[in-house]
KEDREN-496250 format. One line per field, with one value per residue (C-alpha): residue in one letter; residue number from 0; x, y, z negated. Coordinates in pm, 1 decimal, padded with zeros to 6 digits. Example, Ala and Ser with C-alpha at 12.3 -4.5 7.8 and 13.67 -1.06 7.14 Angstrom:
2
torvo: A,S
zaba: 0,1
u: 01230.0,01367.0
v: -00450.0,-00106.0
w: -00780.0,-00714.0
***
This chain:
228
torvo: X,X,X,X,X,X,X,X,X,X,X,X,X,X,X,X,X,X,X,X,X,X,X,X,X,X,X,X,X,X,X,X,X,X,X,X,X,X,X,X,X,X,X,X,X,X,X,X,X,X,X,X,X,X,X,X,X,X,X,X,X,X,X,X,X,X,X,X,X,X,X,X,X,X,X,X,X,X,X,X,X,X,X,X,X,X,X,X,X,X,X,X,X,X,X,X,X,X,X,X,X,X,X,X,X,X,X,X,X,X,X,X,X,X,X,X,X,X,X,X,X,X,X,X,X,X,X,X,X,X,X,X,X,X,X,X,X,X,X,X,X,X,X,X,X,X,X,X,X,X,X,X,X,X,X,X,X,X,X,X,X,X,X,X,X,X,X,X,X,X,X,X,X,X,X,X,X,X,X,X,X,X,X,X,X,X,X,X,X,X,X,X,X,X,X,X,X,X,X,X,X,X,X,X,X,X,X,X,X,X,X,X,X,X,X,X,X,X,X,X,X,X,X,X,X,X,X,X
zaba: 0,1,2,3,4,5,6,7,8,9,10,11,12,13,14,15,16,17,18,19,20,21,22,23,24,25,26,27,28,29,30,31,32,33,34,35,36,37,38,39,40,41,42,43,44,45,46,47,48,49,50,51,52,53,54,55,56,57,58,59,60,61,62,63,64,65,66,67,68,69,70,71,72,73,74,75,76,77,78,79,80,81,82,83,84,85,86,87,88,89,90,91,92,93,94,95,96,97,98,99,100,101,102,103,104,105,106,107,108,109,110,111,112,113,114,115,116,117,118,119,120,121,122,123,124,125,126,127,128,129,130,131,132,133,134,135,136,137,138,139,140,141,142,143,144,145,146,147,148,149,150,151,152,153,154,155,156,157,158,159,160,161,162,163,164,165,166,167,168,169,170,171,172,173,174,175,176,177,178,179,180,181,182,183,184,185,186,187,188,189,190,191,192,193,194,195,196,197,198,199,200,201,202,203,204,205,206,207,208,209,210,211,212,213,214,215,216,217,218,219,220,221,222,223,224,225,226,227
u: 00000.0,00167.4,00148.9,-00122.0,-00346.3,-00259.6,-00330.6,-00660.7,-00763.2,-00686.5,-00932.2,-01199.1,-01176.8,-01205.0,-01541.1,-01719.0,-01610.0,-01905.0,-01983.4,-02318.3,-02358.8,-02628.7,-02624.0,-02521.9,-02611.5,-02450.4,-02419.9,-02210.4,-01879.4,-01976.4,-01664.1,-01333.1,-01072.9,-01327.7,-01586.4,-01840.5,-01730.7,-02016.8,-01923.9,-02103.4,-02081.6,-02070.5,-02176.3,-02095.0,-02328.7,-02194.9,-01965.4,-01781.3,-01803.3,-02135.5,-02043.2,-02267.2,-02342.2,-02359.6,-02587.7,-02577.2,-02710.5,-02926.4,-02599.4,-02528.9,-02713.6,-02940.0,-02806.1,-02807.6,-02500.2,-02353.9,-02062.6,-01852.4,-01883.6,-02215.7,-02159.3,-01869.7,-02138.3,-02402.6,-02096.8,-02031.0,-02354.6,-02218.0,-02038.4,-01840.9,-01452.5,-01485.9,-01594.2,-01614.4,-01650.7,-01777.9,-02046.2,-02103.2,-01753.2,-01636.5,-01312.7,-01502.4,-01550.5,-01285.8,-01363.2,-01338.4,-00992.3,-01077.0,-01360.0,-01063.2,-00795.8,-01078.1,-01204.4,-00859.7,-00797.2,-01105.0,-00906.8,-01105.4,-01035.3,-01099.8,-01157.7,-01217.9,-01365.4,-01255.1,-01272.0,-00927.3,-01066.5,-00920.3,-00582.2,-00553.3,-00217.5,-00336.2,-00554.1,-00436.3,-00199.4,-00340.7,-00673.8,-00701.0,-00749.7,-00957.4,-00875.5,-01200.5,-00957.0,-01228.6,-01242.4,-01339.1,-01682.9,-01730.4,-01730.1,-01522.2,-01162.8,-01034.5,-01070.2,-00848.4,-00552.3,-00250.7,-00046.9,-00251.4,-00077.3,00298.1,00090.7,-00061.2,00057.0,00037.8,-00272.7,-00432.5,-00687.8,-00708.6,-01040.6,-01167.2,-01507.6,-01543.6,-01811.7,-01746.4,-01402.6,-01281.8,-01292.1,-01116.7,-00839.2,-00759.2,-00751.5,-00499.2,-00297.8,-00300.9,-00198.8,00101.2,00220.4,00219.4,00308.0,00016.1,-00011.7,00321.1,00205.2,-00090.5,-00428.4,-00600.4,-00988.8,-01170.6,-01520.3,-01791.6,-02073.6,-02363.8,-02667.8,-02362.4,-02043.0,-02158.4,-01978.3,-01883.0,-01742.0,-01507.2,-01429.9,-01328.7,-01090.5,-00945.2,-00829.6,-00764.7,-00484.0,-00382.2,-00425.7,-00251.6,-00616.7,-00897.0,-01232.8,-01503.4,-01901.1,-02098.2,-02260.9,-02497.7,-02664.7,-02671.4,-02846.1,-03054.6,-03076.5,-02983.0,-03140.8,-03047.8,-02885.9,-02735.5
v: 00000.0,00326.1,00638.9,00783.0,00527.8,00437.0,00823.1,00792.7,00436.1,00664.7,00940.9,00712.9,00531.4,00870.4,00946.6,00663.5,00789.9,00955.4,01240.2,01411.1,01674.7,01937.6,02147.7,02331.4,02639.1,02929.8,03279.1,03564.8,03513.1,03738.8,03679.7,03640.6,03818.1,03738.0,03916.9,03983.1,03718.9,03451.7,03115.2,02789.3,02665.4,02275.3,02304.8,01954.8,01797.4,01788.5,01992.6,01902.4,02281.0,02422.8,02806.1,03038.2,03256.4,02965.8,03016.9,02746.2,02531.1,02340.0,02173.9,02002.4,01676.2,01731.5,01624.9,01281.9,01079.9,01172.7,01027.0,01269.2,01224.2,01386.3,01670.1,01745.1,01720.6,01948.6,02202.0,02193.9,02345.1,02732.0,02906.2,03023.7,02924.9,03029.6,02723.4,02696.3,02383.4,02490.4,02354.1,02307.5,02160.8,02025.2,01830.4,01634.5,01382.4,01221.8,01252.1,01580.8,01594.3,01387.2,01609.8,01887.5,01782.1,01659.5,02032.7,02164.9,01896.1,02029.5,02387.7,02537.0,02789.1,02637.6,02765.1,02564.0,02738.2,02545.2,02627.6,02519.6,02254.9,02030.8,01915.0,02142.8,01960.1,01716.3,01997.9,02013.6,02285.9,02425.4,02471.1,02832.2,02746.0,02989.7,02940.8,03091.3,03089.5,03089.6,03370.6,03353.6,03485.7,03200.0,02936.2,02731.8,02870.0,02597.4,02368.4,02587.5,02383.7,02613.4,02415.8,02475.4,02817.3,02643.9,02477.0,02822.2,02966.1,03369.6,03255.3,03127.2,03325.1,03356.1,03481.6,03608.6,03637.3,03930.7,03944.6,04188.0,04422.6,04113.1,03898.4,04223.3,04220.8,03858.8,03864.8,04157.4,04025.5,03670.5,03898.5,04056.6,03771.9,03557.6,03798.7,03642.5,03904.9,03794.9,03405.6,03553.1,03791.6,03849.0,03918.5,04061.4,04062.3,04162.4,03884.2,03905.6,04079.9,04094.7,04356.5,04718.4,04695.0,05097.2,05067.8,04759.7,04949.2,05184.3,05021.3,04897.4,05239.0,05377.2,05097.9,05083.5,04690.4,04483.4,04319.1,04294.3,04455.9,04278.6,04220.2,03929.4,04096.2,03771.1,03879.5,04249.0,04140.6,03850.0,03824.0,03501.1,03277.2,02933.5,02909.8,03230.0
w: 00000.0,00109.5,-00176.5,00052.5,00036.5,-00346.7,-00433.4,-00211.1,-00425.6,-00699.8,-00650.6,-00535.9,-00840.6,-01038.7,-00835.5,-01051.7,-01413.4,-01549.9,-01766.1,-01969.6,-01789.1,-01928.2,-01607.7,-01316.0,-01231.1,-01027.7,-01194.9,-01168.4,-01417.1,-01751.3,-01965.3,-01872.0,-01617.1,-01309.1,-01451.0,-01175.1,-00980.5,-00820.6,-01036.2,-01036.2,-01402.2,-01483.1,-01871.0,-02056.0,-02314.9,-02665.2,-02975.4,-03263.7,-03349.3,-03499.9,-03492.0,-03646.9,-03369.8,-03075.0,-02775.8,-02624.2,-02897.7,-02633.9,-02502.4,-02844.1,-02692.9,-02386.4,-02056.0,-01844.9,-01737.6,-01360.3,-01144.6,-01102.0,-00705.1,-00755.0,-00943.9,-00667.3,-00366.0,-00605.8,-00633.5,-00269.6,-00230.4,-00277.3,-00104.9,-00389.3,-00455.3,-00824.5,-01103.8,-01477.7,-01660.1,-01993.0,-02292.9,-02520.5,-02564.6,-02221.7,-02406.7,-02620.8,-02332.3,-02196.4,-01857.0,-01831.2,-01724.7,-01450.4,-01347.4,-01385.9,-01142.7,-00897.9,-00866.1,-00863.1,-00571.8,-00394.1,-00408.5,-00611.8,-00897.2,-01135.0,-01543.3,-01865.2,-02135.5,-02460.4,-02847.5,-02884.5,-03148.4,-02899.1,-02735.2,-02435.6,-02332.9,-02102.5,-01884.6,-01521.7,-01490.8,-01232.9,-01463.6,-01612.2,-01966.0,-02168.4,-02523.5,-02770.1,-03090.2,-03391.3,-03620.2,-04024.2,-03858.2,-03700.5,-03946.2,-03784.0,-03828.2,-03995.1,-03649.8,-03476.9,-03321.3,-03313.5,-03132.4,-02837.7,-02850.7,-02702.9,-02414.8,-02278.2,-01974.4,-01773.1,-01596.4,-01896.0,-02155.0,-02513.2,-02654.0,-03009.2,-03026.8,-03299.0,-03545.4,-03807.3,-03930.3,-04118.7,-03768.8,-03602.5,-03833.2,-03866.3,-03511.3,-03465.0,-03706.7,-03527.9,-03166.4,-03322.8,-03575.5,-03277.0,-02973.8,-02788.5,-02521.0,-02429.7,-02357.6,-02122.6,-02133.9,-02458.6,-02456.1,-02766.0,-02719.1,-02969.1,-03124.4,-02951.6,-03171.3,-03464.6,-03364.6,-03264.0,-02896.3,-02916.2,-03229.6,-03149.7,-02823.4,-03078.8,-03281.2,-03013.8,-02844.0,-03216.7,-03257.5,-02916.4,-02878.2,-02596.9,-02517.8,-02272.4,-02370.4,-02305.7,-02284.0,-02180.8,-01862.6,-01822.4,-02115.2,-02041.4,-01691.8,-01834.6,-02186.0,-02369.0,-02115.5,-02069.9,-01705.7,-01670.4
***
């Protein structure tokens, strides 16, 4: 068998691994450094996180069980280059990273949104990993894996996701302690219905923070609706 053929056995075989998917849908891109951007997302059933403020509490366990050859041909249905696999939390199945390097095969660009509660080492490198690091507001600090920090890379993402001064300053502390707008883009965005927007857009400027500002502009268009 020549490497051709064994790498072609290979991906065929990947086609049949299976994953809970809770759904597709194609949006524009509200977070992130492709903000704007038409994305179809692939959300994943299932968390081991339960943050406080989560929105997308419906992922937790609805969803049915797909090949991943069929959630490649649904994809293929927009005309869009742009994907996010995201959930829930899209790491807690195994087959994600197949589902990963398939996408990334299919040359597309391709974005995992993680917690960083789980190992991101394994993630196709060509993946842009964006890494939601969990503040004190969240509940769920203590599942942070800091070690995911060494595997990041400059087209990668970390993310806070700021609910209140104490989350703020835990968070710049983190960013300078750890230099982390020297490993790749930092994004500070405000708790949705929580952090005043202005006045974290204000603290911001007033300490003259290496970051990314951000809102979530699918809720500013939408609300919090499921598919968008």
């Amino acid at each position: 068998m020549t490497a051709s053929s064994a790498s072609q056995a290979s991906t065929q075989d990947l086609l049949t691994l299976t994953l809970k998917i809770n759904e597709i849908f194609f949006s524009l891109q509200g977070e992130s450094s492709t903000t704007g951007v038409p994305t179809v997302f692939i959300r994943l059933t299932g968390c081991p996180l339960r943050c406080q403020y989560c929105d997308t509490e419906y992922a937790f366990y609805e969803g049915d069980k797909r090949d991943l050859k069929s959630i490649l041909e649904e994809v293929r249905q927009y005309r869009t280059r742009y994907l996010t696999v995201t959930g829930g939390e899209p790491l807690a199945q195994k087959n994600c990273l197949p589902l990963l390097r398939l996408l990334c095969d299919a040359d597309y660009r391709v974005s995992l949104e993680t917690s960083g509660a789980m190992d991101v080492s394994a993630v196709d490198p060509r993946v842009i990993r964006v890494l939601d690091l969990k503040t004190p507001g969240s509940r769920e600090q203590d599942k942070n894996r800091m070690e995911n920090l060494g595997y990041l890379k400059a087209h990668d993402e970390i993310k806070f996701v700021i609910c209140d001064r104490t989350d703020y300053e835990w968070a710049r502390q983190l960013l300078q302690e750890r230099k982390l707008d020297q490993l790749c883009e930092v994004l500070f965005s405000p708790s949705y219905g929580q952090q005043d927007a202005t006045e974290l857009a204000g603290w911001i400027l007033a300490d003259q923070l290496p970051v990314r500002f951000q809102l979530q502009i699918h809720k500013a268009l939408w609300g919090d609706v499921k598919g968008r």
